[in-house]
C-alpha positions as CSV (number, residue, x, y, z in Angstrom):
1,X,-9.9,-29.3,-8.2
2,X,-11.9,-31.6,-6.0
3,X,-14.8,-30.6,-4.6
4,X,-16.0,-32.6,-1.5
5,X,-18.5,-30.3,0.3
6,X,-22.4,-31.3,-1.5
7,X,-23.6,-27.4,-1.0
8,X,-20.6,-26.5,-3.0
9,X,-20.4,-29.1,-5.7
10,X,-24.1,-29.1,-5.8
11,X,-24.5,-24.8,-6.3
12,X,-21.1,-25.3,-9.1
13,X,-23.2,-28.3,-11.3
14,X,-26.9,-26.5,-11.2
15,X,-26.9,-24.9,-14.4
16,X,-23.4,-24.4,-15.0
17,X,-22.0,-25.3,-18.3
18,X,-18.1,-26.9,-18.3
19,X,-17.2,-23.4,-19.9
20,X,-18.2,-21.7,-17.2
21,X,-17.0,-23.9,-14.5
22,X,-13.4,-23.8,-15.8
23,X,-13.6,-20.1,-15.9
24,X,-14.1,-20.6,-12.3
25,X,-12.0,-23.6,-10.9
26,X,-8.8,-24.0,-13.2
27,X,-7.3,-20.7,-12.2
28,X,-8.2,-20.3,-8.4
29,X,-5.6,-17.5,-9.1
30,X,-8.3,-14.9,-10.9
31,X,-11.4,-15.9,-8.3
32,X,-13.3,-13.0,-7.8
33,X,-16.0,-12.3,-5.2
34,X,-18.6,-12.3,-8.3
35,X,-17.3,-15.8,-8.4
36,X,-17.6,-16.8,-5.5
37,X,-21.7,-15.1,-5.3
38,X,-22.3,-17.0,-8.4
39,X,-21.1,-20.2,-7.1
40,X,-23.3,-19.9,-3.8
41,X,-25.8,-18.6,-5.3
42,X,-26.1,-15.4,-3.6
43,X,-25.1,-12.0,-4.2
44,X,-21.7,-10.5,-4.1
45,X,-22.8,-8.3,-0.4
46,X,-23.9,-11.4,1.1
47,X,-20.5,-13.2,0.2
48,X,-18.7,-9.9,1.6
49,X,-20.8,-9.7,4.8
50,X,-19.7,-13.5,5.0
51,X,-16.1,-13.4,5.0
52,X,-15.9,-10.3,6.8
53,X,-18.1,-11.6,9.5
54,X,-20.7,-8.2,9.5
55,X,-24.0,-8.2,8.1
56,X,-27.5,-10.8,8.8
57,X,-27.1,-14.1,7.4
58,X,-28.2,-17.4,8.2
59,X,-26.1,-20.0,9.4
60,X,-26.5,-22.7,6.1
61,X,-26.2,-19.7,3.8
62,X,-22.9,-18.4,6.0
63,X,-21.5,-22.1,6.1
64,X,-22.2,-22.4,2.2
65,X,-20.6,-19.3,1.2
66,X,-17.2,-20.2,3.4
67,X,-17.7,-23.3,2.0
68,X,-17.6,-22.3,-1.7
69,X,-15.0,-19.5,-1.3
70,X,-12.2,-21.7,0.6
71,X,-12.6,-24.4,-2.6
72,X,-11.9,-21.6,-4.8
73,X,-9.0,-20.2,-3.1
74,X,-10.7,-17.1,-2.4
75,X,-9.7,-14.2,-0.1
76,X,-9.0,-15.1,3.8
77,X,-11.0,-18.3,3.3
78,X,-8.4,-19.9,1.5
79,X,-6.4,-17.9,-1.0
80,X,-4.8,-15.7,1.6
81,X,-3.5,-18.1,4.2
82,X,-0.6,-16.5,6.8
83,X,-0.2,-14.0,4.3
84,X,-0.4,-10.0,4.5
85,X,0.0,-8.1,1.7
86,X,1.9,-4.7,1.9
87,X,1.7,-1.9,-1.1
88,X,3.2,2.0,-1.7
89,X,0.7,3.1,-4.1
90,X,1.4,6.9,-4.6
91,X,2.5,7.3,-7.9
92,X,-0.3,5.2,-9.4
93,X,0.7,3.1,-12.2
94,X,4.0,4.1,-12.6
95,X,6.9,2.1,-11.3
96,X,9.2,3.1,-9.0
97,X,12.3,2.3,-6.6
98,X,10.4,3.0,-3.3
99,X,12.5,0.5,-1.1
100,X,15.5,2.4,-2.0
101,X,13.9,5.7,0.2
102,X,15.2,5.3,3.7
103,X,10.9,5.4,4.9
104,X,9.7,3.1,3.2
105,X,12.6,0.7,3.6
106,X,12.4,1.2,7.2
107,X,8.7,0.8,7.6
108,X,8.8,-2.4,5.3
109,X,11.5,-3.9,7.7
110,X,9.5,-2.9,10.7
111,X,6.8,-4.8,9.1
112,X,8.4,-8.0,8.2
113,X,9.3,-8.0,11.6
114,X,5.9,-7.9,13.2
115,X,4.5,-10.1,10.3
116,X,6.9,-12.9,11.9
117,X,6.1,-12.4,15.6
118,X,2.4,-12.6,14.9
119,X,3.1,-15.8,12.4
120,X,2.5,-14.3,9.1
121,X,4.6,-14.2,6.0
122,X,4.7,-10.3,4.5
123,X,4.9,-9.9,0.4
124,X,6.0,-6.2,-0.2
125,X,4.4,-5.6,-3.8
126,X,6.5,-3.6,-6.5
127,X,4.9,-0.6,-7.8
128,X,3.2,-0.1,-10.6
129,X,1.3,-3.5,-10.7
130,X,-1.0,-4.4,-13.4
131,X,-4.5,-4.6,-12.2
132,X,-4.8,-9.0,-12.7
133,X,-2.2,-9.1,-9.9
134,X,-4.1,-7.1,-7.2
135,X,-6.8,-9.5,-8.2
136,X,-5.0,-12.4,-8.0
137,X,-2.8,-11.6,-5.0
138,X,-3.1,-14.6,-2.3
139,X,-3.1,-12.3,1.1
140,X,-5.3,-12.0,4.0
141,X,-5.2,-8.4,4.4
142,X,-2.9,-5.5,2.9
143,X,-1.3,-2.6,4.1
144,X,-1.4,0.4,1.6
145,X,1.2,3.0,2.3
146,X,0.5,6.6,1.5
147,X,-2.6,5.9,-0.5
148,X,-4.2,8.4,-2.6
149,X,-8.0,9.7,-3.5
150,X,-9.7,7.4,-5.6
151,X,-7.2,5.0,-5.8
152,X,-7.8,1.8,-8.4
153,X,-5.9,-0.7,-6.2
154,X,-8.2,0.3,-2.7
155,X,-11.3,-0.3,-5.0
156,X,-9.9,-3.9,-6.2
157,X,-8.9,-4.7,-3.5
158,X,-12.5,-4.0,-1.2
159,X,-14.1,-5.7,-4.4
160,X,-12.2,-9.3,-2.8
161,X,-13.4,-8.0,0.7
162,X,-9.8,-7.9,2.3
163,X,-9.4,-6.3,5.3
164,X,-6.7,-3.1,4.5
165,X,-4.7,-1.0,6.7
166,X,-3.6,2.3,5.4
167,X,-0.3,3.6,6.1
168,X,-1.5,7.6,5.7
169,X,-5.1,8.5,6.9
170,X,-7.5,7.7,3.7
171,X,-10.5,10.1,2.5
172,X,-13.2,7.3,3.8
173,X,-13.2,4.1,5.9
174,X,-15.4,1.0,5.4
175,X,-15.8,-2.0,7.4
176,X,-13.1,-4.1,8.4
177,X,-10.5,-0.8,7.7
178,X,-8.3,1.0,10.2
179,X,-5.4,3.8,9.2
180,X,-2.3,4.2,10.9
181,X,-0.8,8.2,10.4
182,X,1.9,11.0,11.7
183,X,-0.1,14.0,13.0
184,X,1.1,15.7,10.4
185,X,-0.7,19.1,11.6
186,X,1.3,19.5,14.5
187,X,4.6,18.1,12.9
188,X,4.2,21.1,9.9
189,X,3.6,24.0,13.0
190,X,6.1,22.4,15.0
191,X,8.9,22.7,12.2
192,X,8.0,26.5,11.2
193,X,7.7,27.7,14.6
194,X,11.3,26.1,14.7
195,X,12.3,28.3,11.5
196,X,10.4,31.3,12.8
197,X,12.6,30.9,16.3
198,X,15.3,31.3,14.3
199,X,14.5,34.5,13.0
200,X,13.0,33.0,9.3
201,X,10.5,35.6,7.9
202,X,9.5,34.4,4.6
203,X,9.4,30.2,4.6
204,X,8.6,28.8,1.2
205,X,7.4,25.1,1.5
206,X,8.4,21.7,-1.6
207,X,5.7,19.9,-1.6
208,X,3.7,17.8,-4.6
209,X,2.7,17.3,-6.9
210,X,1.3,13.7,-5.4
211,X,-2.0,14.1,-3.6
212,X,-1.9,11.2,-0.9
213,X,-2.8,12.0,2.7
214,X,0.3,13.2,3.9
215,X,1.2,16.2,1.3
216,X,-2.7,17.1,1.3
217,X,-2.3,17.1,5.1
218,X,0.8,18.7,5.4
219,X,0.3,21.7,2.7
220,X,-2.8,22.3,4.6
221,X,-1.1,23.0,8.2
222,X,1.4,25.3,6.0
223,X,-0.8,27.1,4.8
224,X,-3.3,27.9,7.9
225,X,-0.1,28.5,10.0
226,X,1.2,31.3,7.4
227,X,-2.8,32.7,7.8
228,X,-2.4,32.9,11.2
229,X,1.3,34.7,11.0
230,X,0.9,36.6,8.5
231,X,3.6,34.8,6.1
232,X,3.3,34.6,2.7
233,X,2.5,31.1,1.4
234,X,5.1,29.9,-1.4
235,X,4.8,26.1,-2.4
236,X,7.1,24.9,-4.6
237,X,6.0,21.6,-6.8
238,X,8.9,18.7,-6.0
239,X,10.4,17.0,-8.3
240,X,13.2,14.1,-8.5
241,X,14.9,14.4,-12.3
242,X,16.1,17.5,-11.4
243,X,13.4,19.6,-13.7
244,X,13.5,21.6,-10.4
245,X,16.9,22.9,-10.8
246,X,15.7,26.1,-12.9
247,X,12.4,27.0,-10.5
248,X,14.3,26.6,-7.4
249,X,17.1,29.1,-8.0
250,X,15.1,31.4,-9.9
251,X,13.0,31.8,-6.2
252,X,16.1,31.7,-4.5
253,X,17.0,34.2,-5.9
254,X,14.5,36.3,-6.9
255,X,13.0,39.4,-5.1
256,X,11.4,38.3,-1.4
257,X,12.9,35.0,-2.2
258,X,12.5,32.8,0.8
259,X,14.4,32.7,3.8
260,X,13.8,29.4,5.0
261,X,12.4,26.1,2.9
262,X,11.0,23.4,4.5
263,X,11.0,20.2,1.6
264,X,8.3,17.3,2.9
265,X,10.1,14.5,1.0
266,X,13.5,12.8,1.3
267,X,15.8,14.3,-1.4
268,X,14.3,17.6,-0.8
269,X,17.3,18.4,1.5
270,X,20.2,17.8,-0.8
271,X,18.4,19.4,-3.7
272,X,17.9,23.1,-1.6
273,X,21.6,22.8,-0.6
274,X,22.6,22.2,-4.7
275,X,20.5,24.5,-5.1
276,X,22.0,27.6,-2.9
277,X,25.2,26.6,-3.9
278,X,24.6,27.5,-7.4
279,X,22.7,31.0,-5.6
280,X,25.7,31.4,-3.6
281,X,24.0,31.6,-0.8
282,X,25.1,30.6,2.7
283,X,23.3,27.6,5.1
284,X,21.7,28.7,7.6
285,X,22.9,31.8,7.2
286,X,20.9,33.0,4.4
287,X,19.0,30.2,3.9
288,X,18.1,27.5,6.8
289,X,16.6,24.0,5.4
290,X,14.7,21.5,6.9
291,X,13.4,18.3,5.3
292,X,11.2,15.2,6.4
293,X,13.7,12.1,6.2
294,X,14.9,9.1,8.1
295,X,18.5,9.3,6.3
296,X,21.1,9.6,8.8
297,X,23.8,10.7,5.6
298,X,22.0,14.0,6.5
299,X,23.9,14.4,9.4
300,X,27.2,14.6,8.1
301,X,26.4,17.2,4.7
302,X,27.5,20.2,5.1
303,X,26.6,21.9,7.0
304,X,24.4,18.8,8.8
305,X,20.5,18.8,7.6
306,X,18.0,19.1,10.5
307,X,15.3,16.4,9.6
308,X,11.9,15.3,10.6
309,X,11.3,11.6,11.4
310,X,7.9,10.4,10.2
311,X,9.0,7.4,12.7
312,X,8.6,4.9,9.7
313,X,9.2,1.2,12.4
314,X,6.5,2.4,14.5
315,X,4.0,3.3,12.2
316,X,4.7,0.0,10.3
317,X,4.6,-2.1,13.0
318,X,1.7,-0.5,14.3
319,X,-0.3,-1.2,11.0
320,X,0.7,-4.8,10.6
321,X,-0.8,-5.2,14.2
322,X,-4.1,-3.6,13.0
323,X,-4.3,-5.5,10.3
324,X,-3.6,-9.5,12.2
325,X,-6.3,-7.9,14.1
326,X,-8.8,-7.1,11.3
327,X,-7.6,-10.7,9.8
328,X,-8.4,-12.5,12.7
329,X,-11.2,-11.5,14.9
330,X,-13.6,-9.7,12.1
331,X,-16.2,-8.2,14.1
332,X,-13.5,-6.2,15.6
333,X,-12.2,-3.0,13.6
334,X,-9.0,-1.5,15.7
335,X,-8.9,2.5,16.2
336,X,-6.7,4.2,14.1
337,X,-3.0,4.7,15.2
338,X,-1.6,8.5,15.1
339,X,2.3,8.4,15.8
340,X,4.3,11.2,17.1
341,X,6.9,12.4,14.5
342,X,10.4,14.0,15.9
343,X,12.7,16.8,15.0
344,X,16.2,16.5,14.3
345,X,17.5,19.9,14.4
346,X,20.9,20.6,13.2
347,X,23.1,23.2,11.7
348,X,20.9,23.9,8.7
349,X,18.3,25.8,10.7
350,X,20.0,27.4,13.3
351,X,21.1,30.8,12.8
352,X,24.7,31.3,14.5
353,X,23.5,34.5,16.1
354,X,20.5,32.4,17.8
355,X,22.7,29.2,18.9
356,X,23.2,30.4,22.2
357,X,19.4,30.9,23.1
358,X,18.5,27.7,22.0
């Protein structure tokens, strides 16, 4: 790699040895903002307040520092380009199919979309990552769906001092961050006073065991609106191999087994209405369901699933906007985003003696 600015090829020759230059140049790939200090000669806060145009510094030091970071490919300056970086990093490590659940497919697509209009490419990462790629990934900015506490990529990833949207209100904010959420609050209350309408008296809620914004959020409502009505809280751990089979019939039917279940996740639906045919118990009947999902195929079960819509295109749409505008006017942070979320309500949940009131 050439380099033709005499700040930067001066600050990468003053007591550099060749070993320690082609740590540095060869693979622009593994830059890091240490890198990058070292190579201007200042320290890795200075290089951050730099490229995310905050902080007191002078003009030759701000020019140097842009200077050395685009001839190392680094970050915004030139590793990132036209493109935005989009993640799902709930589960942590391990890797998972999450384009195949009807949210996150939706809000990738949604994405993509506004990615295009505003003249950036989008690269939806897989799952499970290993920790060189979030170091090495050439984007301007990342949205991180349904992040959760303490979260290694978030920490990477503000090491490179990228901008980052987050798809499900984080625990803290730093500069050049914004969130985009569901009130989730009012959507929980919303859907029990629903079952309550109907005459539900003891409403058992699946959520977990993943801790990111949105179950944290969600469990929380639940259990403040049972407080206030006197319910008794029941939450029941979810789980997708179908370990659940054995815990879930034994409540269903078990003494004061629940009258209603509310699942926060997509297959939560199907799985309660395996789960009271097994019980032989009738939907809504005996049991009314409700689940949070943007599958229409829950329309035509039987008997049809009412469904809450986190509205997945809107919230991804919303948070690629934030983040063009974090990417390209710095001083700027955009306010965070909260998107109204809709109930479905079908068969599942309403009681045949109540239809007629409702």
């Amino acid at each position: 790699m050439r380099c033709t600015h005499p700040e930067v090829s001066g600050s990468l020759r003053r007591g550099r040895s060749r070993a320690a230059r082609e740590r540095i140049l060869p693979g622009v790939s593994k830059v890091t903002i240490a890198d990058v200090a070292r190579a201007a000669e200042v320290s890795t806060a200075t290089v951050s307040n730099v490229l995310n145009g905050t902080g007191r510094v002078s003009q030759p030091t701000r020019a140097r520092v842009k200077a050395v970071a685009g001839a190392l490919g680094y970050g915004p300056a030139g590793g990132g380009g036209r493109t935005l970086g989009l993640a799902v990093t709930a589960h942590g490590e391990s890797a998972w199919d999450f384009a195949s659940v009807p949210y996150f497919a939706q809000a990738i697509s949604a994405a993509t979309i506004a990615a295009h209009r505003r003249g950036y490419a989008l690269m939806a990462m897989p799952s499970g990552p290993a920790e060189h790629m979030w170091r090495t990934l050439p984007a301007a900015g990342v949205v991180l769906v349904d992040s959760p506490p303490s979260d290694p990529v978030v920490r990477l990833l503000r090491a490179r001092g990228l901008p980052l949207v987050f798809d499900g209100r984080p625990g803290e904010l730093r500069a050049r961050e914004t969130w985009v959420d569901t009130d989730h609050e009012a959507m929980t209350r919303r859907v029990l006073e629903h079952l309550a309408g109907q005459g539900a008296e003891r409403i058992a809620l699946i959520a977990g065991p993943t801790q990111e914004y949105y179950t944290r959020a969600s469990v929380t409502a639940y259990r403040r609106w049972c407080s206030g009505t006197g319910v008794r809280p029941c939450v029941v751990p979810f789980a997708e191999d179908g370990s659940e089979e054995p815990r879930l019939d034994a409540l269903l039917t078990g003494d004061g087994g629940p009258d209603a279940v509310f699942g926060l996740y997509d297959p939560c639906g199907r799985q309660v209405l395996e789960a009271a045919t097994r019980c032989g118990l009738s939907v809504p009947d005996d049991l009314m369901v409700v689940c949070s999902s943007e599958d229409p195929a829950y329309g035509r079960t039987t008997p049809p699933v009412s469904t809450v819509s986190l509205a997945p295109e809107q919230a991804g749409a919303a948070a690629v906007d934030a983040l063009v505008s974090l990417v390209e006017n710095p001083p700027h942070t955009p306010p965070p985003v909260v998107i109204e979320t809709r109930l479905e309500v079908r068969s599942s949940s309403m009681r045949r003696s109540r239809r007629h009131t409702s």
